[in-house]
C-alpha positions in Angstrom: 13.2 -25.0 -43.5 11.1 -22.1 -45.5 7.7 -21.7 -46.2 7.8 -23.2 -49.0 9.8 -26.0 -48.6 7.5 -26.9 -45.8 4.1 -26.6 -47.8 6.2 -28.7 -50.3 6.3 -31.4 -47.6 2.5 -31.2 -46.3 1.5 -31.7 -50.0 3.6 -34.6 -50.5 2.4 -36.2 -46.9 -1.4 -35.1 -48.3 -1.2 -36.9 -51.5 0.5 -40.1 -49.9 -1.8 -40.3 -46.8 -5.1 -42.4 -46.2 -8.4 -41.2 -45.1 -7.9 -41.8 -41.5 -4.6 -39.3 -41.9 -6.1 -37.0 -44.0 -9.3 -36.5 -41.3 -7.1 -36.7 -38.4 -4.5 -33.7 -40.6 -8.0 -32.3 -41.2 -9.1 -32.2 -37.4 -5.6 -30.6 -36.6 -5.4 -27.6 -38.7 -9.3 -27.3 -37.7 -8.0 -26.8 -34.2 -5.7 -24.4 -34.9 -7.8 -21.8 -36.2 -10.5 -22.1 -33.3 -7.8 -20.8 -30.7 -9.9 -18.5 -29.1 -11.2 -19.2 -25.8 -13.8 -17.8 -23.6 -12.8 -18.4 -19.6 -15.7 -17.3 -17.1 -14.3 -15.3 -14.1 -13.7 -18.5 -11.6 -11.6 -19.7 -14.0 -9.4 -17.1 -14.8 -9.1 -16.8 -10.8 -7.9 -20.1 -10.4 -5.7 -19.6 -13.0 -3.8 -16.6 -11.6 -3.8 -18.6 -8.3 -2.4 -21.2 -9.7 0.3 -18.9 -11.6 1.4 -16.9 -8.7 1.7 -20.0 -6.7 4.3 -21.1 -9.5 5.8 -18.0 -10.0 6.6 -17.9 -6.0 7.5 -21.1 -5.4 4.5 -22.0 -3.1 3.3 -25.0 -5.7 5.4 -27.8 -5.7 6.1 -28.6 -9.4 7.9 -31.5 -11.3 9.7 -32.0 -14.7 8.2 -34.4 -17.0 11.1 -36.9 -16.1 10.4 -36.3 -12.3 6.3 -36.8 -13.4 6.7 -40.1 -15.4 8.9 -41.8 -12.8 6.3 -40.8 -10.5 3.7 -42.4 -12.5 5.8 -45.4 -13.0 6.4 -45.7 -9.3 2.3 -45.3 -8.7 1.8 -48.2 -11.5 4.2 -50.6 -9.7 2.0 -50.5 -6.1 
């Protein structure tokens, strides 16, 4: 799809949409452009922990499948 193609679309979906979309379309493209964000140092160390623990294989991680039969299983008990 092109640029233009796709603004084509947003345009149509804008004109056809009802307040609640057009807030919640609003409050999405709002959220893209405040991307930037401030981590204080505790943070960011946990974060590299938590990254080289992946990165190693020292975390034990799952795939989303693996998490939502997990959750299933949970919400059974």
């Amino acid at each position: 799809m092109t640029v233009q193609a796709a603004r084509e679309k947003l345009h149509e979906v804008i004109d056809h949409a009802n307040e609640k979309e057009v807030f919640a379309l609003l409050t999405l493209v709002e959220g893209i452009e405040n991307t930037s964000y401030d981590y204080d140092d505790t943070t960011l160390s946990m974060l590299k922990e938590r990254s080289e623990a992946y990165l190693s294989g020292k975390s034990q991680t799952f795939s989303v499948e693996e998490s939502l039969n997990r959750i299933k299983a949970h919400r059974k008990k």
